[in-house]
OpenMM code with the backbone's topology and positions (N, CA, C; nanometers):
from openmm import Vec3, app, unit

residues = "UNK UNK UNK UNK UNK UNK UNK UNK UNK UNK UNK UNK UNK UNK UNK UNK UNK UNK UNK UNK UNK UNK UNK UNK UNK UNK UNK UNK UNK UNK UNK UNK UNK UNK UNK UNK UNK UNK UNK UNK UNK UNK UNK UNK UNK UNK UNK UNK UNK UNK UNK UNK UNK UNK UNK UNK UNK UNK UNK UNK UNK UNK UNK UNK UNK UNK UNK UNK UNK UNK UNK UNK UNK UNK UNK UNK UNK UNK UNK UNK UNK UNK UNK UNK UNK UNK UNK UNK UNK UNK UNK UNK UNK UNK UNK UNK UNK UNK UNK UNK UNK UNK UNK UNK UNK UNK UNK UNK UNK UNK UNK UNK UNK UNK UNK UNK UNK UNK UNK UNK UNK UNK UNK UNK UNK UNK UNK UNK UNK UNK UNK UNK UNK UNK UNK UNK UNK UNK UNK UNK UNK UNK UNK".split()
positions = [
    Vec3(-0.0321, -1.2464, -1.8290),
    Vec3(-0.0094, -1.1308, -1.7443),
    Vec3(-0.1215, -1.1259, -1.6404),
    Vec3(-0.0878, -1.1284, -1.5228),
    Vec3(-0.2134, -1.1030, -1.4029),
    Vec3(-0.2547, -0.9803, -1.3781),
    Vec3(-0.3762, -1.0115, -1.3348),
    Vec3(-0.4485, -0.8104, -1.3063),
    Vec3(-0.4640, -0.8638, -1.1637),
    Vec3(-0.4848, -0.7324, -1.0922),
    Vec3(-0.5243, -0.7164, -0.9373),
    Vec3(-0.6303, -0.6494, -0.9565),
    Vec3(-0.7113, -0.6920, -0.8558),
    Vec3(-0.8387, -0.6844, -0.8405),
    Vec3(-0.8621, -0.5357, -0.6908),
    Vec3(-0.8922, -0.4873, -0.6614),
    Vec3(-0.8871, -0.3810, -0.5605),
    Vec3(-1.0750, -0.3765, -0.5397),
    Vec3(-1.0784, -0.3773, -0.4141),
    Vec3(-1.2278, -0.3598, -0.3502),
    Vec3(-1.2507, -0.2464, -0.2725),
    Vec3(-1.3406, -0.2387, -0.2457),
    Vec3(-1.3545, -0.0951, -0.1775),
    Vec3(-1.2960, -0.1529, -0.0466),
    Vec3(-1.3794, -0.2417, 0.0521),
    Vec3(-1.3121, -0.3051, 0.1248),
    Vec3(-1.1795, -0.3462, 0.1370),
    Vec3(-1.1097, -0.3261, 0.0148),
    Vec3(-0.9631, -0.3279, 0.0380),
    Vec3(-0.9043, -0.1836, 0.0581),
    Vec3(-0.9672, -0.1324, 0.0019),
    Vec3(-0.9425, -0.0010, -0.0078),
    Vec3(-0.9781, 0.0891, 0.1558),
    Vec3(-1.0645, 0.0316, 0.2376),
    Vec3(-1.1037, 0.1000, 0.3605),
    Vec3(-1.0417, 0.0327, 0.4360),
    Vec3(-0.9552, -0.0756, 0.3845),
    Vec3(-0.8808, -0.1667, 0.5127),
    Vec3(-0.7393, -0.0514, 0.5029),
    Vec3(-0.6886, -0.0119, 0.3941),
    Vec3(-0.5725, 0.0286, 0.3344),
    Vec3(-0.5681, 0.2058, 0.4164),
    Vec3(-0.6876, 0.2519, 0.4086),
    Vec3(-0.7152, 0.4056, 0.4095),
    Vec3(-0.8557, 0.4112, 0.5163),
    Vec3(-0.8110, 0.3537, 0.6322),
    Vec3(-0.9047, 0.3515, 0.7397),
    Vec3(-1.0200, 0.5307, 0.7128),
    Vec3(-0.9680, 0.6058, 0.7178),
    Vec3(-0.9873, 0.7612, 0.7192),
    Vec3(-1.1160, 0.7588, 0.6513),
    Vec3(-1.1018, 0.6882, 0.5080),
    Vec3(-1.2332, 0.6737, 0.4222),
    Vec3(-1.3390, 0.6332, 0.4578),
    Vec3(-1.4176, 0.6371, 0.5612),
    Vec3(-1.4798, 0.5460, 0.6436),
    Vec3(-1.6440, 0.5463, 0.5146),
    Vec3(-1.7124, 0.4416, 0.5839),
    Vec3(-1.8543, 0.4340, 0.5509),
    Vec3(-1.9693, 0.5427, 0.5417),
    Vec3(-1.9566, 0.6332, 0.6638),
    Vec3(-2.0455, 0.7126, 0.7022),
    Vec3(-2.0230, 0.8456, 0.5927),
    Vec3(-1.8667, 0.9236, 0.5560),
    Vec3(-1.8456, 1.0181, 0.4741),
    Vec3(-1.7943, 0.9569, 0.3504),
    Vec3(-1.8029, 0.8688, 0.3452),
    Vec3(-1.7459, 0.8253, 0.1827),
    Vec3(-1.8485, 0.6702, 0.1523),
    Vec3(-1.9311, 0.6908, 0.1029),
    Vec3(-2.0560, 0.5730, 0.0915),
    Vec3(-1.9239, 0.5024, -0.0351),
    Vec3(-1.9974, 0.3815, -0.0106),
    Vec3(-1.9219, 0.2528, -0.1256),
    Vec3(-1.9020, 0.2525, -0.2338),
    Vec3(-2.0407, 0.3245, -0.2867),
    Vec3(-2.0811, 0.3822, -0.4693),
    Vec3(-1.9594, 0.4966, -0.4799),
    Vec3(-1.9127, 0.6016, -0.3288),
    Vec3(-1.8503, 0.7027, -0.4184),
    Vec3(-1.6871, 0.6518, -0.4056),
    Vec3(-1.6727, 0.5558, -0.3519),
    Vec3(-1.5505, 0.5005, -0.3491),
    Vec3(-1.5323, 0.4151, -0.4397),
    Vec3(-1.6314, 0.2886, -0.4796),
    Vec3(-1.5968, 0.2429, -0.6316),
    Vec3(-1.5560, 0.3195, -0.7155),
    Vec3(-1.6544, 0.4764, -0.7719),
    Vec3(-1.6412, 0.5220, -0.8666),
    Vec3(-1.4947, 0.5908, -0.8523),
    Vec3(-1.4283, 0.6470, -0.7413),
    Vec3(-1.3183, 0.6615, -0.7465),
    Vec3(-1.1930, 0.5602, -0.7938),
    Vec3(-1.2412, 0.4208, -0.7413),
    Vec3(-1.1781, 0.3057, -0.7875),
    Vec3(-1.1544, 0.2763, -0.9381),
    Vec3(-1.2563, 0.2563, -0.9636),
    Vec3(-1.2563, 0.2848, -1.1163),
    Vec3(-1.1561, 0.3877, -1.1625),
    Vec3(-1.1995, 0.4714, -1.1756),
    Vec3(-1.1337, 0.6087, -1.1982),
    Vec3(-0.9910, 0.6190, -1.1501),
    Vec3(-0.9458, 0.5267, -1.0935),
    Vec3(-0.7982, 0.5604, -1.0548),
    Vec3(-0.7441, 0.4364, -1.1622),
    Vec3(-0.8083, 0.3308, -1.2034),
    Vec3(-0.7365, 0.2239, -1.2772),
    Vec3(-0.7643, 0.3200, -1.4138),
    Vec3(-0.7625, 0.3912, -1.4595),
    Vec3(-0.7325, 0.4911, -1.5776),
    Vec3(-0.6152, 0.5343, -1.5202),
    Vec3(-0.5111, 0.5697, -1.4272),
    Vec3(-0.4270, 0.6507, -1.4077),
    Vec3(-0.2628, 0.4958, -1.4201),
    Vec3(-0.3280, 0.4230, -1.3442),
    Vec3(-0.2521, 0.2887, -1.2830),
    Vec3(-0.3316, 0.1378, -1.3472),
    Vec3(-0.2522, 0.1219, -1.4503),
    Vec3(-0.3674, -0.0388, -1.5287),
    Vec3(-0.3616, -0.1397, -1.4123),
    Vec3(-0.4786, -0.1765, -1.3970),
    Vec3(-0.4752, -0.3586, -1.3038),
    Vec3(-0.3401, -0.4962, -1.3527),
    Vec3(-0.3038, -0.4422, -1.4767),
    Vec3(-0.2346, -0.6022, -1.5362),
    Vec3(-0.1109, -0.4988, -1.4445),
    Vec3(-0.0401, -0.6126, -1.4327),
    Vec3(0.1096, -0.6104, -1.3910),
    Vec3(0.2256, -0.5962, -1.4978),
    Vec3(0.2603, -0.4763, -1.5559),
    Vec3(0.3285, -0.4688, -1.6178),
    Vec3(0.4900, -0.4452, -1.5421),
    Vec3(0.5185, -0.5527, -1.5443),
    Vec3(0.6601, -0.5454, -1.4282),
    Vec3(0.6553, -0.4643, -1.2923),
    Vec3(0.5498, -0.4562, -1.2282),
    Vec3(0.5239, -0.4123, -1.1342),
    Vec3(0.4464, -0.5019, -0.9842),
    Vec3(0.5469, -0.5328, -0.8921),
    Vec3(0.4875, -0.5882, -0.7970),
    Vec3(0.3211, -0.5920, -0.7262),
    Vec3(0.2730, -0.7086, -0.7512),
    Vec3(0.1028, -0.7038, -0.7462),
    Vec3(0.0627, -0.5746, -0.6346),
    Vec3(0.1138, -0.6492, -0.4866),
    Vec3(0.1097, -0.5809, -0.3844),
    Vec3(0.1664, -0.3982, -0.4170),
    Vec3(0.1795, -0.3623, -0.5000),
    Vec3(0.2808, -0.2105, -0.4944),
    Vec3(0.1549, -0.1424, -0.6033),
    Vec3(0.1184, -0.2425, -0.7199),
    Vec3(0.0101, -0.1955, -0.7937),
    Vec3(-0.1235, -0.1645, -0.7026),
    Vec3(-0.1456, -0.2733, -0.6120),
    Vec3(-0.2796, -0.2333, -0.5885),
    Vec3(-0.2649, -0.1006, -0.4585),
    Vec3(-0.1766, -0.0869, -0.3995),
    Vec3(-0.1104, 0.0220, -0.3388),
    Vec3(-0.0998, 0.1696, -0.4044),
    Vec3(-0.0625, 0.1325, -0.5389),
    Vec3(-0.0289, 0.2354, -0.6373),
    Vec3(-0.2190, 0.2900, -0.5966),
    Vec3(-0.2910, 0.2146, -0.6725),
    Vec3(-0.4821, 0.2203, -0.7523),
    Vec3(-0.5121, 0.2977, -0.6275),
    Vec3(-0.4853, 0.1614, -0.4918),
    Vec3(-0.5753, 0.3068, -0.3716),
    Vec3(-0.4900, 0.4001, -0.3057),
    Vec3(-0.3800, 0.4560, -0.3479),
    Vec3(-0.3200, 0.5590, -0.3118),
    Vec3(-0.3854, 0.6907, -0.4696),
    Vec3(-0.4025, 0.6620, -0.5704),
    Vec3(-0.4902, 0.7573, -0.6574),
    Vec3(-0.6036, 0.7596, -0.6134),
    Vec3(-0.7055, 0.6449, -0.5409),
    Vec3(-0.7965, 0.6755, -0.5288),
    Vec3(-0.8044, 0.7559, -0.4151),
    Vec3(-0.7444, 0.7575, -0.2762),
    Vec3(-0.7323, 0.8488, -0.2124),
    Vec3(-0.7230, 0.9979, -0.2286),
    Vec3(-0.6041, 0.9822, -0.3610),
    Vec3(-0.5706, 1.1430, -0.3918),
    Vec3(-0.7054, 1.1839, -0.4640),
    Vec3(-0.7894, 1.1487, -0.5854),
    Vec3(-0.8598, 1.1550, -0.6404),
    Vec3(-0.9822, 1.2180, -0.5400),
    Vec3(-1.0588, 1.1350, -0.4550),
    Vec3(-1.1041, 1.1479, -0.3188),
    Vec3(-1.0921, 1.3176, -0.2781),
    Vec3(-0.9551, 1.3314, -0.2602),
    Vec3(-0.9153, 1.4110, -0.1495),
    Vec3(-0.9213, 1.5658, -0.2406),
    Vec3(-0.9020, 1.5174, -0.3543),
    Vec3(-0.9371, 1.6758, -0.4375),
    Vec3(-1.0695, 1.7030, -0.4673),
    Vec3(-1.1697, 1.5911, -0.5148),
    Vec3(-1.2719, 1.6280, -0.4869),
    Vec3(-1.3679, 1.7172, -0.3578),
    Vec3(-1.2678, 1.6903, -0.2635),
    Vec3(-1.2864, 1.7231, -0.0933),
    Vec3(-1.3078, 1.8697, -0.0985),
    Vec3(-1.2125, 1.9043, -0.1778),
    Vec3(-1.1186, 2.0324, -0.1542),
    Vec3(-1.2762, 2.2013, -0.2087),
    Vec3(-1.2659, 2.2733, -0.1157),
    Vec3(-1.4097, 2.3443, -0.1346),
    Vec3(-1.3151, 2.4309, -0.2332),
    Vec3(-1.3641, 2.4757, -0.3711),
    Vec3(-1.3033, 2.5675, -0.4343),
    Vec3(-1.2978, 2.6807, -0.4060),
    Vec3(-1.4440, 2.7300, -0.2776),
    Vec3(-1.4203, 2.8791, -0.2902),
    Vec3(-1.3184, 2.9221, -0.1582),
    Vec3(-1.2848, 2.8325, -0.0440),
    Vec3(-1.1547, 2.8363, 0.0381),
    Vec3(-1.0355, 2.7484, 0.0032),
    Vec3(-1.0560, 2.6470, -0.0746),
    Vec3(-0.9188, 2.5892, -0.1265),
    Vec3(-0.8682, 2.4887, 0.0284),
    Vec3(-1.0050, 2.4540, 0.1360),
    Vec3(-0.9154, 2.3633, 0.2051),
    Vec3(-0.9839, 2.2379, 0.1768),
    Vec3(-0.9669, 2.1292, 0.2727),
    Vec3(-1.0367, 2.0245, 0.2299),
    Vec3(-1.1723, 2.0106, 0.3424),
    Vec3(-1.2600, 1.9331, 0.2744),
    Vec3(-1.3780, 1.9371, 0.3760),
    Vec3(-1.3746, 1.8210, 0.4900),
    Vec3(-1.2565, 1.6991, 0.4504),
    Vec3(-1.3121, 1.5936, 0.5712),
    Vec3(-1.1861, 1.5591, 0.5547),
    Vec3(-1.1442, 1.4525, 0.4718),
    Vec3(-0.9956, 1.3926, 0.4867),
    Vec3(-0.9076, 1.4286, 0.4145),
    Vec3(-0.8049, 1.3575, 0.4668),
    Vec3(-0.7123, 1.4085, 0.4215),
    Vec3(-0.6237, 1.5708, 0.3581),
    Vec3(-0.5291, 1.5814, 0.3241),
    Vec3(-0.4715, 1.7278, 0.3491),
    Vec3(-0.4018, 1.7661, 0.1894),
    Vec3(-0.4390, 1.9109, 0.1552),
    Vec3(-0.3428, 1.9502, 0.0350),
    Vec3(-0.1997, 1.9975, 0.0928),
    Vec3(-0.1444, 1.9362, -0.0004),
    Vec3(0.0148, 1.9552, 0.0688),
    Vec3(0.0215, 2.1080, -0.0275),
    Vec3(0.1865, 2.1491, 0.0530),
    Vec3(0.2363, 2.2542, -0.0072),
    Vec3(0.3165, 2.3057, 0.1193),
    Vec3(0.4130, 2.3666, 0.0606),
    Vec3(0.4929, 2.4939, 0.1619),
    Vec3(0.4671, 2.5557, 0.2576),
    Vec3(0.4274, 2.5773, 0.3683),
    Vec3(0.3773, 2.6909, 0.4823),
    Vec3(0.4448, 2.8081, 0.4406),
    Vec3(0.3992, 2.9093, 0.3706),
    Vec3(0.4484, 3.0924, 0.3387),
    Vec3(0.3947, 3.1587, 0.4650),
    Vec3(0.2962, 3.0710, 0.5437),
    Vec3(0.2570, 3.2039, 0.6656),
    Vec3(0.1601, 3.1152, 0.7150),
    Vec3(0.1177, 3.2063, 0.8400),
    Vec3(-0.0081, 3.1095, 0.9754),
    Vec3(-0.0042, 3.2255, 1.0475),
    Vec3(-0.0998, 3.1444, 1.1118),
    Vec3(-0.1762, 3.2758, 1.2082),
    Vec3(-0.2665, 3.1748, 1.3108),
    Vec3(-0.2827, 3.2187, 1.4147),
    Vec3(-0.3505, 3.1443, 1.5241),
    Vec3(-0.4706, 3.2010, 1.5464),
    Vec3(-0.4726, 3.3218, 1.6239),
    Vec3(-0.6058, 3.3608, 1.6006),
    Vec3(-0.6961, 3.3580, 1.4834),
    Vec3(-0.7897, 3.3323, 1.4450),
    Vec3(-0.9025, 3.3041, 1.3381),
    Vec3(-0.8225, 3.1980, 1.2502),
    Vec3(-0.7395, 3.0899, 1.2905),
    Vec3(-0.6684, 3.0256, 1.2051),
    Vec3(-0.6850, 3.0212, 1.0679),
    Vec3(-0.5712, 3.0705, 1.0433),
    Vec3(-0.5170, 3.1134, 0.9080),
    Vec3(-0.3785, 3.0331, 0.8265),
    Vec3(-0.3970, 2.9852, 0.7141),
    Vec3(-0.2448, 2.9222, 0.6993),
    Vec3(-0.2594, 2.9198, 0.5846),
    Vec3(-0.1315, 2.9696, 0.4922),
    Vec3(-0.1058, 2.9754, 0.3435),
    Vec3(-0.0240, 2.8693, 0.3063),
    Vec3(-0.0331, 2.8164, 0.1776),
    Vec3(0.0388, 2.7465, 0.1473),
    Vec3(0.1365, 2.7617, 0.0012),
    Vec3(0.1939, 2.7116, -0.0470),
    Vec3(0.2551, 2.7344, -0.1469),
    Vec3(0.2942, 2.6262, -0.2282),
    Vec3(0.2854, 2.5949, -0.3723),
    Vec3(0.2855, 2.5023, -0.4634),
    Vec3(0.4027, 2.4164, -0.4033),
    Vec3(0.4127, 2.2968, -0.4040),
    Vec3(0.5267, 2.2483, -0.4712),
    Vec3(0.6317, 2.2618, -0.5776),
    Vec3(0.7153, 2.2474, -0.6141),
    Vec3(0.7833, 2.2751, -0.7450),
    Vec3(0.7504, 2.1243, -0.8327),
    Vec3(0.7329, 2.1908, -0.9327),
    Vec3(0.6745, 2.0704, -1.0612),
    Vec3(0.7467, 2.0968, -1.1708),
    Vec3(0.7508, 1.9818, -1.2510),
    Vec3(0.8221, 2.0404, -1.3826),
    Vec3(0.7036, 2.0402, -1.5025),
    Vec3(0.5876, 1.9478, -1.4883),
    Vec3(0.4951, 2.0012, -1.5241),
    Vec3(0.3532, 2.0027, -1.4686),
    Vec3(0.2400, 1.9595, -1.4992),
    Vec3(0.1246, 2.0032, -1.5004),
    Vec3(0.0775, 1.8790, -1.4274),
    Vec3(0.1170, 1.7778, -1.4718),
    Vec3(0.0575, 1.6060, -1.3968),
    Vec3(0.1312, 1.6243, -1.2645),
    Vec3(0.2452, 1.6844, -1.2483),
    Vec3(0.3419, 1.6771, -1.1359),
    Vec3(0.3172, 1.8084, -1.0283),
    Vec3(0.2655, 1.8630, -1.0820),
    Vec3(0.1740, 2.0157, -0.9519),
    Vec3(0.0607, 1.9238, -0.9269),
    Vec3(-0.0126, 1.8510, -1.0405),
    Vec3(-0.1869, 1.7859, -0.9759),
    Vec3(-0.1278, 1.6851, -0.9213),
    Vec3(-0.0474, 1.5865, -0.8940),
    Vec3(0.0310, 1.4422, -0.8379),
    Vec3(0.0176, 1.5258, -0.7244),
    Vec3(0.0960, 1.6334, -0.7359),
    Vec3(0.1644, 1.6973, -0.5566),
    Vec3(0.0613, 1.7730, -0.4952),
    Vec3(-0.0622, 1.8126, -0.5363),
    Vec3(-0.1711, 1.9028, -0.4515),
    Vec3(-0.2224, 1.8178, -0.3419),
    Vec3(-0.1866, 1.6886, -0.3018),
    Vec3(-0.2208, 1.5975, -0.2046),
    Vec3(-0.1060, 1.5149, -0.1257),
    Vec3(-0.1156, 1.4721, -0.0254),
    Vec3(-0.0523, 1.3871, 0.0571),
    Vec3(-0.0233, 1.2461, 0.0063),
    Vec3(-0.1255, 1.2019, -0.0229),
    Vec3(-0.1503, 1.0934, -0.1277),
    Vec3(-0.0602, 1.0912, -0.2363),
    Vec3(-0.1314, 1.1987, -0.3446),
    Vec3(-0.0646, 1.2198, -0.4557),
    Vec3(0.0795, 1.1898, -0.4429),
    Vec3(0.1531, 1.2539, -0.3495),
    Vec3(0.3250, 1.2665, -0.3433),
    Vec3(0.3714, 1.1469, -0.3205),
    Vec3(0.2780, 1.0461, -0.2102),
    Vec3(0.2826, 0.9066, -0.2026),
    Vec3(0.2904, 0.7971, -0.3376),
    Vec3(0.2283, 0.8872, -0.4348),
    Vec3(0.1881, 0.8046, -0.5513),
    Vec3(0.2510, 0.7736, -0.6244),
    Vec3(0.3497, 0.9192, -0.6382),
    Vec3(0.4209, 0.9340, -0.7310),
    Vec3(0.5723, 0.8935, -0.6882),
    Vec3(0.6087, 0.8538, -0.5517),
    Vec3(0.7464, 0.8492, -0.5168),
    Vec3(0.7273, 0.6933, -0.5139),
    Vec3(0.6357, 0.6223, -0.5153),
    Vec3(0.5947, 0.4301, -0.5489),
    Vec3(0.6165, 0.4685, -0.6503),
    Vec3(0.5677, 0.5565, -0.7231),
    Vec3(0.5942, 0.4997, -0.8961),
    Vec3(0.6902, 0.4962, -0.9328),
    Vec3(0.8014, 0.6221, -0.9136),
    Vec3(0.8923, 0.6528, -0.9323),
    Vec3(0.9639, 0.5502, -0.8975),
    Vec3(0.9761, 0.5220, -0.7775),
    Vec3(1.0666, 0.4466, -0.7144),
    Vec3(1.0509, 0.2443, -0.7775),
    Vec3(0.9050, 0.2144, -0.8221),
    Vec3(0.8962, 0.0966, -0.8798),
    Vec3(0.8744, 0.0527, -1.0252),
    Vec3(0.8638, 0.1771, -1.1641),
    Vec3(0.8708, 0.1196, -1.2442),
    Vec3(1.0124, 0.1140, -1.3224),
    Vec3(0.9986, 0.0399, -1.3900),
    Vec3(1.1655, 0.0429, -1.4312),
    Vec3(1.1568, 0.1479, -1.5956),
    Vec3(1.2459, 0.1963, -1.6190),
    Vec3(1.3024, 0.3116, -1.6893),
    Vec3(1.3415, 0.2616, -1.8153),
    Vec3(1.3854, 0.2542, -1.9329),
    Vec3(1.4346, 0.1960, -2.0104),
    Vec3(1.5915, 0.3230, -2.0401),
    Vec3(1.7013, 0.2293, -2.0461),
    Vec3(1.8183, 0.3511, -2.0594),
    Vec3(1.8666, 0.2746, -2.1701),
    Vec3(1.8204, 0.4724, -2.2637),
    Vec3(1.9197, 0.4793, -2.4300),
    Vec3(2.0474, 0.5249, -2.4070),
    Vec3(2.0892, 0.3985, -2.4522),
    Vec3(2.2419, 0.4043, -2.5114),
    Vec3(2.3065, 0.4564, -2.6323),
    Vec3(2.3539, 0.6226, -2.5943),
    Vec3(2.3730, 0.6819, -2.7326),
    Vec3(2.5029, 0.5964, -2.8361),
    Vec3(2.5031, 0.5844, -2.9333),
    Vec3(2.5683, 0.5548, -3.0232),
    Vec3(2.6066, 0.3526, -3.0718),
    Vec3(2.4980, 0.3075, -3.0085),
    Vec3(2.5246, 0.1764, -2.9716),
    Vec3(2.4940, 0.0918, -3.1024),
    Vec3(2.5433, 0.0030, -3.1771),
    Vec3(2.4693, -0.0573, -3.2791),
    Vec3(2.3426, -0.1259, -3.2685),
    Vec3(2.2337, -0.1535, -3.1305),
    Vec3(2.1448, -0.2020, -3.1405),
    Vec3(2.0622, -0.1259, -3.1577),
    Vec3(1.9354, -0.1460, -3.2112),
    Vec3(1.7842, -0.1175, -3.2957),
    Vec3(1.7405, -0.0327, -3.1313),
    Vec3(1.7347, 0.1082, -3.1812),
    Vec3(1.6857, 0.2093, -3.0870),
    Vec3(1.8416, 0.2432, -2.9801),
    Vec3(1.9160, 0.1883, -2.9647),
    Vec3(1.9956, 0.2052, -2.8824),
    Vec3(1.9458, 0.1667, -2.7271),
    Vec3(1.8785, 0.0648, -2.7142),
    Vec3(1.8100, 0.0061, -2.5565),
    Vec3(1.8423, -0.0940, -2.5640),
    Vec3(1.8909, -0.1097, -2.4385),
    Vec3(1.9472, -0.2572, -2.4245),
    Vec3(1.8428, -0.3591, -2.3603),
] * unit.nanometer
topology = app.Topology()
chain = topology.addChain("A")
for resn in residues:
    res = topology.addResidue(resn, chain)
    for name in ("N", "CA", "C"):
        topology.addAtom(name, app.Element.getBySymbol(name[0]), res)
């Protein structure tokens, strides 16, 4: 089974935005790292190129929540928390947002980013599913 390897340098070729000057190398490894806990390096039926896509699209999202100032809830440099527009305002710019719909708890934190939603519609869209076959004589009913 092959692993992909992801560099920061791959990662700033991928996500220009991340630049050198606001995101030093050390805090982008450690995001790197930290995203192959979410997405494994081996290729488990998953196209190399789409895995290492998958790693720095978490590390982005990962990144981008750290960004996020808790006591205004926006982000400080890149990238954007997604959500609904409920309201705006121009003068003293003002803009509310509103959750996504989730069905659970990984799927509101997937969607609090631009990224994130990116992450999760590659995943969705590239790992394969296993479909139970109710009543079938084989062991589990999976074909």
């Amino acid at each position: 089974m092959s692993e992909v390897n992801v560099t920061v340098s791959d990662f700033r070729g991928a996500f220009p935005e991340f630049d050198a000057t606001n995101y030093p190398d050390t805090l982008v490894q450690r995001f790197l790292t930290m995203s192959t806990a979410y997405i494994s390096t081996k290729n488990y039926h998953i196209k190399p190129t789409v895995r290492i896509l998958l790693i720095e699209l978490m590390c982005a999202h990962l990144i981008t929540l750290a960004e996020i100032d808790p006591t205004t809830h926006t982000v400080k440099s890149a990238g954007s928390v997604a959500g609904f527009e409920t309201s705006a305002s121009v003068g003293g710019v003002s803009v509310s947002l509103q959750a996504p719909i989730a069905r659970n708890a990984f799927e509101q934190w997937i969607n609090s980013t631009g990224y994130g939603q990116q992450y999760w519609a590659l995943l969705v869209a590239n790992v394969p599913t296993p479909i139970h076959y109710v009543g079938t004589p084989r062991a589990f009913g999976i074909r």
